[in-house]
N, C-alpha and C positions, 0 to 999 in steps of 0.2 A: 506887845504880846509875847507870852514867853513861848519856849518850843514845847514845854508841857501844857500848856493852854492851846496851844497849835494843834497839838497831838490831841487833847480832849475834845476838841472843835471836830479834826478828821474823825475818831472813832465814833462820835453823836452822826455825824454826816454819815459813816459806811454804816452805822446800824440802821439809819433811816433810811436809808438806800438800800439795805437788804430786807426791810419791812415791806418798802414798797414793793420789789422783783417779788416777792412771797404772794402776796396780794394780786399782782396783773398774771401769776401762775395759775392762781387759784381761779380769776375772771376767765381765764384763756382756757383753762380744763374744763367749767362748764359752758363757757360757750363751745367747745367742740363737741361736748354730750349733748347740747340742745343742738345745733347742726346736725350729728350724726341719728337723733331722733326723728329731727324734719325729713331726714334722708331718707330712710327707713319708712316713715310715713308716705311720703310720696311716692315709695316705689309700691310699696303696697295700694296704692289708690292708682298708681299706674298701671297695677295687673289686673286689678277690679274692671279699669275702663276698656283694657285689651280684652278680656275676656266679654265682655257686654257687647263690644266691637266685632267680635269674632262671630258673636251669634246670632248679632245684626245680619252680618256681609254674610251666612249661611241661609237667615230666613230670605234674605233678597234675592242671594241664586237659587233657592228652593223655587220661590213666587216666581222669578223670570223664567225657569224648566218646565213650571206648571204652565207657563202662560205662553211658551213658545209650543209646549204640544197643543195646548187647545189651537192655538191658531195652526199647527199643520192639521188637527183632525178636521179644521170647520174647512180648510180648504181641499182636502182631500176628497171631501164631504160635496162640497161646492163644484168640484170636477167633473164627478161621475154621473 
């Protein structure tokens, strides 16, 4: 093999090699915009649940405020 057939061999190898790196750039950019959308998604379904939560754990101390006066009036009631 000559050193210009050597040389034609390496520049076929570094352009194939630089098609590939083009390629796993491009795979690797959108997979960060598909991550960075799940990301994005999930926090927003995370505020969704926080907030659903929040209004849970206020109607429950609503209900237990309601339910701790009724039972001082009934026993206030039961006293006298």
């Amino acid at each position: 093999m000559t050193i210009d057939e050597r040389l034609d061999r390496l520049t076929e190898r570094h352009e194939a090699l630089t098609l590939t790196v083009e390629n796993l750039e491009h795979a690797v950019d959108s997979l960060a915009a598909a991550v960075a959308a799940l990301a994005q998604g999930q926090a927003k379904a995370q505020a969704k649940l926080d907030k659903r939560m929040d209004s849970f754990l206020t109607a429950t101390l609503r209900i237990g405020a309601d339910f701790a006066a009724r039972l001082e009036k009934l026993e206030a009631e039961g006293n006298e």
